[in-house]
N, C-alpha and C positions, 0 to 999 in steps of 0.2 A: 884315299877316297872312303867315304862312309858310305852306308847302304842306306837306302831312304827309312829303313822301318831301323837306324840306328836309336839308343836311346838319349841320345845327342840331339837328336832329330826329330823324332816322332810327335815332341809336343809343337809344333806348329808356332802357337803365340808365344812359347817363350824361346824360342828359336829366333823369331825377329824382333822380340825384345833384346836378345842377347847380340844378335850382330847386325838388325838391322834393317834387315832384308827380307823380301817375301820369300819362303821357298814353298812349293808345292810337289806333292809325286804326281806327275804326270801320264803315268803310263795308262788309265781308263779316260784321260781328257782327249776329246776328240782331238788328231794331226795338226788339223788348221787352227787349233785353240791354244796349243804348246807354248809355252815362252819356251822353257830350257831344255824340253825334247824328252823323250819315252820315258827311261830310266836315268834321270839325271841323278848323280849321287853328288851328295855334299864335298868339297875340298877343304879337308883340313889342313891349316899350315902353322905351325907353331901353336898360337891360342885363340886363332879364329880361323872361323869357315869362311874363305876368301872368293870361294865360287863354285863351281859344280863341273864334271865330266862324263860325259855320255861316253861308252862304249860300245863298240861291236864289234864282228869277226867279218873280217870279209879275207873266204876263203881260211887261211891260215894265218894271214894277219889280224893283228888287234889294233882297230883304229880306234884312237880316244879323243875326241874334240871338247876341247876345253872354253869356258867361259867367265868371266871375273869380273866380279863387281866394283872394285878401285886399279882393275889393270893387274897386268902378271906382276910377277914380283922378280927383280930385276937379278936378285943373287945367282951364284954358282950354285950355290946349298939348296935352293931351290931346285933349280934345272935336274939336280943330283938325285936329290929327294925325290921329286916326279920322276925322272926314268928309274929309278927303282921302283913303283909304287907301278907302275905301266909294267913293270917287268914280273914282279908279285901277279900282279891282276892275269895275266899274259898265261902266268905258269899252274894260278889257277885254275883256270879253265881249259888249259890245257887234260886235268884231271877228267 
């Protein structure tokens, strides 16, 4: 997960030059205006950003809802990748 003020991230146009996509930080756009939700952070996966993860605590869990621009990606290394990256995020903020 990248943070929205990544420097990955932060130039906007060349951001959807590079992969394509609109992204926006969302977190001062009004609820009902969100496409990808408060804090969406960018998903890096190999050499593209393939979608974005919202996170939050609810209670002592870390829910993370995910979204994807050409669909999840079907691997193991995937799936492996994310639960590590949910488990970093997790133990961060555990902090």
């Amino acid at each position: 997960f990248l943070a929205p003020f990544d420097p990955i991230v932060w130039d906007r146009r060349r951001f959807e030059h590079l992969w394509g996509w609109e992204y926006r930080f969302e977190a001062y756009t009004p609820a009902h205006k969100r496409i990808r939700g408060y804090y969406a952070m960018p998903v890096l996966w190999n050499e593209n950003i393939i979608g974005w993860a919202n996170a939050s605590k609810k209670g002592k869990k870390l829910d993370v809802d995910l979204g994807f621009i050409n669909g999840r990606p079907k691997s193991k290394e995937f799936e492996r990748g994310l639960e590590e990256e949910i488990e970093r995020l997790n133990e961060f903020l555990k902090q």
